[in-house]
C-alpha positions in Angstrom: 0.0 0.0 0.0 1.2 3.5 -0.7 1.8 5.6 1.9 0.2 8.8 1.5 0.4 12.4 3.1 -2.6 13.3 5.3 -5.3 15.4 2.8 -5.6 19.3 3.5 -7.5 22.5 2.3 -4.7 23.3 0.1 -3.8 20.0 -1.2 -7.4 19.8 -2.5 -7.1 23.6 -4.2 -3.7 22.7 -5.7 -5.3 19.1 -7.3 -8.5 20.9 -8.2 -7.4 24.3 -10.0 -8.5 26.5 -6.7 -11.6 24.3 -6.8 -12.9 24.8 -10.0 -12.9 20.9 -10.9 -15.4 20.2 -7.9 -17.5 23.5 -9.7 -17.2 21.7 -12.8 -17.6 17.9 -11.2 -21.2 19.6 -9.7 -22.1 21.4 -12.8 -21.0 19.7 -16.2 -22.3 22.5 -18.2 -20.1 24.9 -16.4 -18.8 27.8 -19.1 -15.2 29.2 -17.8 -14.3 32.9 -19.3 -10.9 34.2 -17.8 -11.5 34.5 -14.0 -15.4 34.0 -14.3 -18.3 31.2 -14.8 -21.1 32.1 -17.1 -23.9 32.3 -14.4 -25.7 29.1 -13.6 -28.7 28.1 -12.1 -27.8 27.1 -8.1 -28.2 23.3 -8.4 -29.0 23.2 -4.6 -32.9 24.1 -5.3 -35.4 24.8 -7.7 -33.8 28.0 -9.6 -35.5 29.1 -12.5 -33.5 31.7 -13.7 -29.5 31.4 -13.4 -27.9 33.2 -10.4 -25.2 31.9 -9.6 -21.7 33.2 -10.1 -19.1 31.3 -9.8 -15.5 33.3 -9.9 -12.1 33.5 -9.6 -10.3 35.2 -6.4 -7.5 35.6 -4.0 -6.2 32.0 -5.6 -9.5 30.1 -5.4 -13.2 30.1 -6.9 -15.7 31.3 -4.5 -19.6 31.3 -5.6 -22.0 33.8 -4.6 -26.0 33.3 -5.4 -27.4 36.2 -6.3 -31.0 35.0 -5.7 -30.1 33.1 -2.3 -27.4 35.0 -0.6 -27.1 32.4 2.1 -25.2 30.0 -1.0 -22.0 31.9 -1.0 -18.1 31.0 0.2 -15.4 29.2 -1.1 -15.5 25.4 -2.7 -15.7 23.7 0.4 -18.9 25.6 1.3 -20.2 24.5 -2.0 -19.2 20.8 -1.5 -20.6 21.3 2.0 -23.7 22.1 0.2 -23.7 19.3 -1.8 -22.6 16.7 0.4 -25.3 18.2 3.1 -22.4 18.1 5.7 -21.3 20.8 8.2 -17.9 22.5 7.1 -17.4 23.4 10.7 -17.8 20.0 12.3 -17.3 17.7 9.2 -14.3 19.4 6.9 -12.2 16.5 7.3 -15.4 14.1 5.8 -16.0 17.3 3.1 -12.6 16.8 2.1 -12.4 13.1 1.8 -15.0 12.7 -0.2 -13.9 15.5 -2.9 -10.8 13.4 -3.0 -12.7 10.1 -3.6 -15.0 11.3 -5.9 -12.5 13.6 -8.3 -9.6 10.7 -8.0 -7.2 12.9 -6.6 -5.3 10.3 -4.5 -4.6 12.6 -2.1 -5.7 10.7 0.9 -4.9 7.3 -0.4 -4.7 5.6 -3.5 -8.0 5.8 -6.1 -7.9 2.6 -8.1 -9.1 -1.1 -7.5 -7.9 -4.5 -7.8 -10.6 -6.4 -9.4 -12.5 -9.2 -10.3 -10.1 -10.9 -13.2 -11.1 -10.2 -16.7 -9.4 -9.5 -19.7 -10.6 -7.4 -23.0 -7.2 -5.0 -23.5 -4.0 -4.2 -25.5 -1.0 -4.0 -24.3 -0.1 -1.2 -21.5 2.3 0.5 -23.4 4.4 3.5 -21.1 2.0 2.0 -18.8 3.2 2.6 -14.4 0.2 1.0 -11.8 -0.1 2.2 -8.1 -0.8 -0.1 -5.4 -4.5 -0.9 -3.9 -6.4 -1.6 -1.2 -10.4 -1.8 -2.1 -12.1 -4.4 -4.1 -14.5 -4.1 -7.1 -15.7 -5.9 -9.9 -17.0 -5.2 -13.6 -19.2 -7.3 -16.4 -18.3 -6.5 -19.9 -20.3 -7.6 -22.8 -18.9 -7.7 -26.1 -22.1 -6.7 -28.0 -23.8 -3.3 -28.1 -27.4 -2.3 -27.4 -29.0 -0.1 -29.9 -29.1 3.0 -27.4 -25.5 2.2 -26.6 -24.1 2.5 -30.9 -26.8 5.8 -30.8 -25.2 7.7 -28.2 -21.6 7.0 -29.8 -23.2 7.5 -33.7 -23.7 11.5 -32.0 -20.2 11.6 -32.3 -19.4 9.7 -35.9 -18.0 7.4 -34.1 -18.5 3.9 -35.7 -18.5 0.1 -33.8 -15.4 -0.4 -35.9 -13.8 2.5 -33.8 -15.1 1.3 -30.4 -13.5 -2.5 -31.1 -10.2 -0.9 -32.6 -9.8 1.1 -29.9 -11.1 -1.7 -27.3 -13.8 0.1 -25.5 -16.8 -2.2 -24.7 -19.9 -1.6 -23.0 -20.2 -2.8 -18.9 -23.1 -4.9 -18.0 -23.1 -4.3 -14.4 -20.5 -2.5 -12.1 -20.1 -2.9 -8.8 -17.2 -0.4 -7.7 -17.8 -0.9 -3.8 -19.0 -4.1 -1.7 -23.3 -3.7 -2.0 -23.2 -1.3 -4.7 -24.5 -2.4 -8.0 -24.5 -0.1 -11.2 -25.9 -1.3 -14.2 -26.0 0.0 -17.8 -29.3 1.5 -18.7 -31.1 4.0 -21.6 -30.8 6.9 -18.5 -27.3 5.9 -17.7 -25.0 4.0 -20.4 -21.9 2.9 -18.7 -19.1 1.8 -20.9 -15.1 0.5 -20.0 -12.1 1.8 -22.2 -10.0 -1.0 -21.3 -6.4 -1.0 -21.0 -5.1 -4.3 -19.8 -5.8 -7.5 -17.8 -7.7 -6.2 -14.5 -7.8 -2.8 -15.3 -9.8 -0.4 -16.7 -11.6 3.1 -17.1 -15.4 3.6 -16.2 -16.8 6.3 -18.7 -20.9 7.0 -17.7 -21.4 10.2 -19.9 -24.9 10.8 -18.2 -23.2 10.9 -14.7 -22.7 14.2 -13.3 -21.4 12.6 -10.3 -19.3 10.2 -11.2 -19.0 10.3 -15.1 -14.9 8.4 -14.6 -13.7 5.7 -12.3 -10.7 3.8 -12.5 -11.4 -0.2 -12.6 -8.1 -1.9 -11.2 -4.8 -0.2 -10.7 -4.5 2.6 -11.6 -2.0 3.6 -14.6 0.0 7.0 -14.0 1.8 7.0 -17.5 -0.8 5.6 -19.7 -1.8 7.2 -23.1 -5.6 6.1 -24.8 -4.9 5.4 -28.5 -1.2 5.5 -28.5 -1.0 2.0 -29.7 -3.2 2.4 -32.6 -1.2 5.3 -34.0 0.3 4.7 -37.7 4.0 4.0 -37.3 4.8 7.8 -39.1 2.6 10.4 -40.5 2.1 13.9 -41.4 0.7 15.0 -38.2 -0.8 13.4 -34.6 -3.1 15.0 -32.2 -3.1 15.2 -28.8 -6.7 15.4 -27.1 -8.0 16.2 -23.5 -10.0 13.0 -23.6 -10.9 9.5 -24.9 -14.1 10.4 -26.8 -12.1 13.0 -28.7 -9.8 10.4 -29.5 -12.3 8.3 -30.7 -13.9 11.4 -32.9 -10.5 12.3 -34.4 -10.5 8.3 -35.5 -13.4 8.1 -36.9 -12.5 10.9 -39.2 -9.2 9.0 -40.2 -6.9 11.5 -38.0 -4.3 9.8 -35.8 -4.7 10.8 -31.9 -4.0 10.3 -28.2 -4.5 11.8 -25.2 -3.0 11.9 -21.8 -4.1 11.0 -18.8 -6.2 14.4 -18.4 -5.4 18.0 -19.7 -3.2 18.8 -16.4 -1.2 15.9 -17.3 3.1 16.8 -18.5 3.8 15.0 -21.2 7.4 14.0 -21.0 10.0 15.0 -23.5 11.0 11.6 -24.3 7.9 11.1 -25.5 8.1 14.6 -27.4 11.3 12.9 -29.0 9.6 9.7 -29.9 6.5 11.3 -31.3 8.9 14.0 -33.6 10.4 11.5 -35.2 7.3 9.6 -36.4 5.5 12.4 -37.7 6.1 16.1 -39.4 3.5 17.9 -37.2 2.2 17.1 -33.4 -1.0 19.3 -32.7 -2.8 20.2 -29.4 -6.5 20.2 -29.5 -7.6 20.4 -26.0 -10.9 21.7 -24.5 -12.0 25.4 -25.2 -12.9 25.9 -21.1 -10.2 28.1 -19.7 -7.9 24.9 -17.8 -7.9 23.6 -21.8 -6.7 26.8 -23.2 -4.8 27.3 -20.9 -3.1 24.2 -20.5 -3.0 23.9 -24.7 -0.7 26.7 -24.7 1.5 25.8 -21.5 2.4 22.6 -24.1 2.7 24.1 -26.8 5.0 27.0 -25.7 6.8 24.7 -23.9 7.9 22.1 -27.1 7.1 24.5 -30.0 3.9 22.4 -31.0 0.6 23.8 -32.8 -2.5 24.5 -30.9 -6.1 24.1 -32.6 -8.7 26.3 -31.3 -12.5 25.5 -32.0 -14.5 28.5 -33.0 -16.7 30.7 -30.3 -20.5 30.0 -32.0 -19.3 25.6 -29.8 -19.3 27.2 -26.5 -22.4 29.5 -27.6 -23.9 26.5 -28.1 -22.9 24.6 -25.0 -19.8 22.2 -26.7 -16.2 22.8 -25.1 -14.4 19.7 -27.7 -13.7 18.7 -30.8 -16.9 15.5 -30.3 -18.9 18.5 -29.3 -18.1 20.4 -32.4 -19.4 17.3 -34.9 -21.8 16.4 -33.0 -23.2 20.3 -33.2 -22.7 20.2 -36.8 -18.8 21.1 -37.3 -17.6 20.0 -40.9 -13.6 19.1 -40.2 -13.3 19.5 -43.7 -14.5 23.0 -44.5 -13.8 24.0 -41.0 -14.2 26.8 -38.7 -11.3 26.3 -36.7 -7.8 27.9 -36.4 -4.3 27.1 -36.5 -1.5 28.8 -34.2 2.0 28.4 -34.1 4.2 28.4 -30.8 8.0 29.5 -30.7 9.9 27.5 -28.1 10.1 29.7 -24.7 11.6 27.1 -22.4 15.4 27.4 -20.8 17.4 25.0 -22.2 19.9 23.2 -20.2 21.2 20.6 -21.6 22.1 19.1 -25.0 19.9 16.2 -24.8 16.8 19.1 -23.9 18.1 21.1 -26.9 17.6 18.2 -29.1 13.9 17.6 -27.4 13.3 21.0 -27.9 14.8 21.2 -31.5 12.6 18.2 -32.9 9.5 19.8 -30.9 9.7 22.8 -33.7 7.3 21.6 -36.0 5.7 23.9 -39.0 1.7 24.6 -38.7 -0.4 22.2 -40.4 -4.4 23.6 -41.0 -6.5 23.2 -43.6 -6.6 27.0 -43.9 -8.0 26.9 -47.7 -11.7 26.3 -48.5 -12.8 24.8 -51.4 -16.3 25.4 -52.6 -17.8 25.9 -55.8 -19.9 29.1 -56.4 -23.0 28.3 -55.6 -22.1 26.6 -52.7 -20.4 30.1 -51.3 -23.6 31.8 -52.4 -25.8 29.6 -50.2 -23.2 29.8 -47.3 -23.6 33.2 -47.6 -27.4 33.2 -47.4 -27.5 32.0 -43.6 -24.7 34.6 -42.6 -25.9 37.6 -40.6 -26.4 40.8 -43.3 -23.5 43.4 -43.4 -24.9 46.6 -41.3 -23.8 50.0 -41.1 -22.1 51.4 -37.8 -20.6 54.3 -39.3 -22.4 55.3 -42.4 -20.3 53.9 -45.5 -16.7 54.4 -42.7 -17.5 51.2 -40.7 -19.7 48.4 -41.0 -20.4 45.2 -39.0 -17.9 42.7 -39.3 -15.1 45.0 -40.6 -11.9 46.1 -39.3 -11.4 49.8 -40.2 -8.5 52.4 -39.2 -9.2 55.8 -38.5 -6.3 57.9 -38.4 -5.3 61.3 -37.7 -2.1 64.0 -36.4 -1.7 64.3 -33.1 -4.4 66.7 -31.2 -6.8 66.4 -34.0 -9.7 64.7 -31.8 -9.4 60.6 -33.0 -10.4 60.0 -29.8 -13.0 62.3 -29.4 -14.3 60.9 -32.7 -14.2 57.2 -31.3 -15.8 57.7 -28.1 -18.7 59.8 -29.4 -18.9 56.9 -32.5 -17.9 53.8 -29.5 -21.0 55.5 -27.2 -24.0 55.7 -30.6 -22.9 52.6 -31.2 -23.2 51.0 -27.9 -26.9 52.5 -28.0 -28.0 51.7 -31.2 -27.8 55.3 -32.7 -26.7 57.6 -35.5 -23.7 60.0 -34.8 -22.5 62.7 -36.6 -25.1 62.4 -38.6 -23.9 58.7 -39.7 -26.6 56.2 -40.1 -26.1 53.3 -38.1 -27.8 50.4 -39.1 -27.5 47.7 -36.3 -28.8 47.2 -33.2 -27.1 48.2 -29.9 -23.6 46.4 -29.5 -21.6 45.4 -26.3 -18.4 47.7 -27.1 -15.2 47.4 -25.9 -12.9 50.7 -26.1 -9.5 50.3 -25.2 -8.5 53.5 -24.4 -4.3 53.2 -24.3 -3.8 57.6 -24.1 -6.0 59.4 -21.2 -5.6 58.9 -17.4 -8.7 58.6 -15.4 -9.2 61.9 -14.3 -8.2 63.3 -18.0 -11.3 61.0 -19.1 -13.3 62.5 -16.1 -12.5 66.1 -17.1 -13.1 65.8 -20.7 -16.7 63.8 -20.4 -18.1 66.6 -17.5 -19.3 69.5 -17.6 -17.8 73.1 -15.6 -20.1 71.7 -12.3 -18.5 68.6 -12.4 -21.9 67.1 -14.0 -20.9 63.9 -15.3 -22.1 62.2 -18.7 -24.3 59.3 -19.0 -21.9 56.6 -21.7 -24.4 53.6 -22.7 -24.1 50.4 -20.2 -23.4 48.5 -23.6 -19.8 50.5 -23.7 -16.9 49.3 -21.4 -13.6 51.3 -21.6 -10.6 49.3 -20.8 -7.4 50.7 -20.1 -3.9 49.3 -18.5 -3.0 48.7 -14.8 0.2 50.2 -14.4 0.8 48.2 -11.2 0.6 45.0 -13.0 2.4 45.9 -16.1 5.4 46.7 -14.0 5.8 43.2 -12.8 5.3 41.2 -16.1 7.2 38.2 -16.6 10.5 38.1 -18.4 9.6 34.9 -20.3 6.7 36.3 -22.3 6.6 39.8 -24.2 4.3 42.2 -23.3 2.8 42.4 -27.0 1.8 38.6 -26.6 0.3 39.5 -22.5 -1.5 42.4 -24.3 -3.0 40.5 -27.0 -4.1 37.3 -24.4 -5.8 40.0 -22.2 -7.9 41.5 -25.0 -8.9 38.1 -26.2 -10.0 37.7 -22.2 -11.8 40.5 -22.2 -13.7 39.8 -25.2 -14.8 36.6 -23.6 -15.8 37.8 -20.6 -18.2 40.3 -22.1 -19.3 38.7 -25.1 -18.1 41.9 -27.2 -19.3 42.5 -30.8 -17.4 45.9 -31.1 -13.8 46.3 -30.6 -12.0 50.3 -30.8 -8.5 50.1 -30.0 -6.9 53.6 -29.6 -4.0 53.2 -30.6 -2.1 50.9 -33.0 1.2 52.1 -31.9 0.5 50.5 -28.2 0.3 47.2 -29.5 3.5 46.6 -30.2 6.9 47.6 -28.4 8.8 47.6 -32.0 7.9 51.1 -34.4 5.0 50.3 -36.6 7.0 51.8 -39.3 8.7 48.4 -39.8 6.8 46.8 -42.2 7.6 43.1 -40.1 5.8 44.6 -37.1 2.9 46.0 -38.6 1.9 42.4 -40.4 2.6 41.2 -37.7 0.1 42.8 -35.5 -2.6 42.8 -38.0 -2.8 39.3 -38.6 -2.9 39.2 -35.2 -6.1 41.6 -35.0 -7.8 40.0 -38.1 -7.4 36.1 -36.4 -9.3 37.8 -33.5 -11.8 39.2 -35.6 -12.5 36.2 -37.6 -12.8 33.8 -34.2 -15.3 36.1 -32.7 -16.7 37.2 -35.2 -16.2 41.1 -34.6 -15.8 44.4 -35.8 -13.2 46.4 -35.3 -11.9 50.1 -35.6 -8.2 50.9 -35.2 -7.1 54.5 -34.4 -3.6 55.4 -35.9 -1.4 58.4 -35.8 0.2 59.9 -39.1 3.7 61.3 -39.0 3.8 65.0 -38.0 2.1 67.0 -41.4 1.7 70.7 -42.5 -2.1 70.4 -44.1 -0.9 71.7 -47.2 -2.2 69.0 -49.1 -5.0 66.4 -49.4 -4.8 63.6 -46.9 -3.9 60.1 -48.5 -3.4 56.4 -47.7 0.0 57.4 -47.7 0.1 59.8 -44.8 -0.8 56.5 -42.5 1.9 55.1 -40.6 3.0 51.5 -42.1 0.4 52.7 -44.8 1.3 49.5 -47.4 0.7 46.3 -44.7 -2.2 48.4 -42.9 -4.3 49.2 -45.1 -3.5 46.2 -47.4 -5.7 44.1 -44.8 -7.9 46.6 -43.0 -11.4 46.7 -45.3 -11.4 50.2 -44.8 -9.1 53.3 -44.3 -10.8 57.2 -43.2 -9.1 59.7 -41.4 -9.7 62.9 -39.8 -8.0 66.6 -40.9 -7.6 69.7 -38.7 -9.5 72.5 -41.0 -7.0 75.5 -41.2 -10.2 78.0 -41.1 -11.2 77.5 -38.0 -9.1 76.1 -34.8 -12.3 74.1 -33.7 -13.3 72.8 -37.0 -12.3 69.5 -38.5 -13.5 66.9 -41.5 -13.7 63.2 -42.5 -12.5 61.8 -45.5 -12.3 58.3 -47.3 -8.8 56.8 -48.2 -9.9 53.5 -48.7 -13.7 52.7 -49.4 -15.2 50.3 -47.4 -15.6 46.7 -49.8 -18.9 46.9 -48.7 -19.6 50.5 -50.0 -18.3 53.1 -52.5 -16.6 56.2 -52.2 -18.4 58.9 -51.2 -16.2 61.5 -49.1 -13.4 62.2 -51.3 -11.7 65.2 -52.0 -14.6 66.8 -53.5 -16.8 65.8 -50.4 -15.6 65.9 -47.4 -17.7 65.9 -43.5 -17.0 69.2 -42.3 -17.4 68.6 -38.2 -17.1 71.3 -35.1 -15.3 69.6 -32.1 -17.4 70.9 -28.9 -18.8 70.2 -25.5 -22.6 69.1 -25.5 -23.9 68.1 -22.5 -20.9 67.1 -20.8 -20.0 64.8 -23.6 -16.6 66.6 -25.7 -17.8 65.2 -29.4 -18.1 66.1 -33.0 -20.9 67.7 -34.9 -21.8 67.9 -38.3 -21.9 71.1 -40.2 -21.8 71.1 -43.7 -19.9 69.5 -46.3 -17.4 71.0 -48.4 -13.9 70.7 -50.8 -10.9 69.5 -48.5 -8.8 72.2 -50.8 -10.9 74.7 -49.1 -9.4 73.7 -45.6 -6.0 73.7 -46.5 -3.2 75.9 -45.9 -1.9 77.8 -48.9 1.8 76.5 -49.3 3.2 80.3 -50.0 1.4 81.2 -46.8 3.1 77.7 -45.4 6.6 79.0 -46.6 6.0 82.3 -45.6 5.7 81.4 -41.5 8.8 78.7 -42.0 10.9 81.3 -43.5 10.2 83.7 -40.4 10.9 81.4 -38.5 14.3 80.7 -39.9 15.5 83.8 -39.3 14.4 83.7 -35.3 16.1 80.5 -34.8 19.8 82.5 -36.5 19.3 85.2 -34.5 19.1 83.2 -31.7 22.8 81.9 -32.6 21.1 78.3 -34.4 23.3 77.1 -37.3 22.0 76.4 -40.4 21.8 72.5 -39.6 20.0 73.0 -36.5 17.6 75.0 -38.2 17.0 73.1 -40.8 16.8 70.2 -38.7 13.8 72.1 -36.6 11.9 73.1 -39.5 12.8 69.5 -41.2 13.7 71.5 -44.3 17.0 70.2 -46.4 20.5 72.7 -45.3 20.1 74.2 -49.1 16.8 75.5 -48.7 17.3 76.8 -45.2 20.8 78.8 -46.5 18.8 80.0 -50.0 15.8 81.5 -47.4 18.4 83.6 -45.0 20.5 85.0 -48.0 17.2 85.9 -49.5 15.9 88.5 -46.3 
């Protein structure tokens, strides 16, 4: 018998995630965003209408009924619930029984011998631990209609349950006097793994949906002995049914022994050499995203992520996308690539590491024929207006501007209409109200305060639908050294959008999302793939604010004036931008650079807005006025010359050379030296 450490508090929060497994063990259907649940209905009584919140703090997950406030506390209270036990007189049985019924072996060993019987492969990397209970299991070899039905959900065929030796269980009897027994309301089948031992799968259990059958096997890997010998790629999985999914559609895969599980290098090694690509398809909940990339940043491997509409739907896997009417072949899911993060210290790790560098592997092509597209098409949501012909639904735009010019004011006036489902500016806005997020990277707090109250301190009303997010400083100060702060960035506003179901993305501004100049054109493809694979997954539509080099308005505005103009507006769908009017300080307009795909262009040269910035009603926005030439806001160039020239000769008399002053006025040393011998 193993001898095993007495079971605490925080040995159960360290086996269980901070608790969140029991959350999930309770509630199957649990939805995980960043550090919150998607509220549930309170399992412990009749609750018609989900209240219960279930979140992430202090290093736990605490749960708070908002319709009982007596159901609130940390897991234990919630398991206290469950079990009907006291947590102040009966913590030790609280905690036993967590441990029993999640596996954990905390308090002593988890698996069985049993009863002999024999329907297995061999237990390839397989390690048992020692026992002390009995049990015993009947298999049958033949399955019951119901029993093919539930698997057929799936696509997964009887050939793939006898390949993979998984067999229904006639009756179970996992504890002296206890008798389970496989029925329509609860299926109970055995992936087998070999002689005496076995894993219990009841799907329809919330309780106890896995049990381990005989000792219990620390290294051992479901379908690793039915992979091909070599291949062009292997899958790892977060669970036996995905395995059996992924086989059924002719694609090689294994998974460990859960998605907390380390998979050793040696196997990394081992798994390299056989085939060109190893890919990590784990769970879209956050311990499988999380733990997906924890892998894959660790050996350099390729993550699958399954599309948002699964989870909307209630799926979290790769069975739940099929069975919800996924299509692997024209699918909706996306590739990413991983660069190796890990310290390496020695050469036999380097050479782990080294093979663990595969190239991405996706079916990123779609092949259709046209009519197919065109019916595709017809069950897509219709392309809607946000901003007039500037920004419609499903879009990424840019909106640029100098500095000062009032982007900003712009987007938050245009960020608020179209959190309520209104026109600005005079801009028809075709959709209904969106949940907007506005990341807001260039005012302080009390600069936003000041510039959306009025002179009494008045304060303006912003739609409930519009959330402004902006950086902690205390927390970007201590960010680790082993991940850069564009890739932190970027996994935070992926959170976000999570958390609050966004539609509406305005990021202001480009420049913040990457710590290299956007000028290089590297950086800026870089960061908008990176904004078009978020826009894509979720589905969203996005506005990106941009600065433009400092400019004299002497001439029109262009696509060129942008900053990385080629890469950025080669994949934005449209490019507008906002000039400074030289007749009047408060007076700007809006222009087209690059029409919309889903409109023409309107607000050229000939036609531009013509906008007052003001206060109204606490709120600092734009107005419409009138529309006009953009020549007739322009600064003549003689007038232009006129002021530099002036200028000149202040900066000589001030004892400037000629450099210096060209340098200021970012005129060449000729033309400054022809301009002083001319005065």
């Amino acid at each position: 018998m193993i001898n095993a450490s007495p079971i605490s508090k925080s040995s159960v929060l360290s086996a269980t995630s901070g608790g969140l497994e029991f959350y999930r063990f309770v509630i199957p259907a649990l939805q995980v965003y960043g550090n919150k649940a998607r509220l549930v209905c309170n399992p412990f009584y009749p609750d018609s209408k989900p209240s219960l919140s279930i979140f992430f703090s202090d290093g736990q997950w605490l749960f708070n009924d908002f319709g009982d406030p007596s159901y609130k506390g940390d897991v234990f209270n919630f398991a206290g619930h469950f079990y009907n036990l006291d947590t102040s007189t009966q913590f030790h049985e609280i905690l036993t029984k967590m441990d029993n019924d999640l596996f954990l072996n905390l308090s002593s060993p988890a698996s069985y011998p049993v009863s002999p019987f024999y329907y297995g492969i061999p237990a390839h990397h397989a390690k048992s631990k020692a026992t002390n209970h009995s049990a015993s299991v009947k298999l049958r070899s033949d399955f019951l209609d119901f029993e093919l039905d539930y698997w057929s959900k799936y696509n997964i065929t009887l050939d793939v349950l006898s390949r993979y030796n998984v067999c229904p269980v006639d009756v179970l009897e996992p504890s002296p006097g206890f008798t389970v027994r496989s029925t329509l309301s609860n299926p109970v089948y055995a992936y087998s793994v070999c002689e005496g031992v076995c894993k219990i799968y009841q799907p329809l259990n919330t309780k106890y949906k896995f049990q381990w059958i005989g000792s219990h096997p620390s290294s051992w890997y479901f379908g690793y002995e039915q992979l091909p010998s070599s291949g062009q790629l292997v899958f790892i999985t977060g669970g036996e049914k995905d395995v059996l999914t992924l086989a059924s559609l002719s694609l090689p895969a294994f998974t460990l022994n859960s998605e907390t599980a380390t998979l050793p290098p040696e196997l990394v090694e081992e798994l390299s050499a056989r085939f060109e690509n190893i890919i990590v398809l784990y769970d879209m909940d956050e311990t499988g995203m999380a733990q997906s990339e924890k892998l894959c940043r660790t050996y350099g491997l390729t993550r699958w992520l399954l599309p948002q509409w699964l989870a909307d739907k209630g799926g979290k896997d790769i069975s739940d996308y099929i069975a919800l009417g996924g299509d692997i072949e024209r699918s909706d899911i996306l590739a990413e690539s991983f660069e190796v993060e890990v310290t390496v210290t020695s050469q036999a790790e380097q050479e782990i590491v080294d093979l663990g560098k595969l190239a991405m592997l996706a079916r990123i092509t779609q092949v259709r024929s046209a009519n197919e597209r065109l019916t595709d098409a017809a069950t897509m949501p219709p392309i809607k207006r946000l901003l007039d012909i500037f920004f419609h639904t499903g879009e990424l735009a840019i909106l640029f501007a100098d500095t000062g010019v009032g982007k900003s004011v712009f987007a938050v006036s245009a960020a608020d209409a179209i959190a309520r489902g209104t026109n600005f500016m005079g801009l028809t806005n075709d959709a209904s109200p969106q949940t907007v997020l506005y990341y807001d990277f260039e005012l302080s707090d009390k600069q936003f305060q000041k510039r959306y109250s009025d002179e009494s301190g008045k304060l303006y009303d912003f739609s409930p639908n519009l959330f402004v997010v902006n950086l902690r400083n205390e927390e970007s100060e201590n960010l680790s050294d082993s991940l850069s702060f564009d890739d932190i960035l970027f996994y935070n506003i992926e959170r976000d959008i999570l958390e609050k179901q966004a539609k509406v993305v305005i990021i202001d501004n480009l420049t913040f999302l990457k710590t290299q100049p956007m000028q290089e054109q590297d950086t800026a493809l870089a960061v908008m793939k990176k904004l078009i694979v978020l826009k894509r997954k979720y589905d969203l539509s996005m506005l990106i604010l941009a600065h433009t080099p400092k400019i004299y308005n002497t001439s029109p505005l262009t696509i060129n004036h942008l900053q990385g103009s080629k890469h950025l507006s080669n994949f934005s769908d449209s490019v507008f931008c906002l000039g400074h009017s030289a007749t009047d300080n408060s007076l700007r307009y809006l222009k087209q650079v690059k029409p919309s795909r889903s409109a023409e262009l309107v607000y050229d040269i000939d036609n531009v807005i013509v906008c007052e910035i003001r206060k109204d009603n606490s709120l600092l926005t734009l107005v419409f006025r009138n529309y006009d030439s953009e020549t007739n806001h322009l600064v003549r160039r003689e007038d232009v010359n006129s002021e530099l020239k002036e200028r000149a000769r202040q900066l000589r008399v001030e004892g400037k050379t000629i450099q210096q002053v060209a340098e200021a006025l970012g005129k060449s040393k000729s033309t400054v030296d022809r301009w002083l011998k001319a005065q």
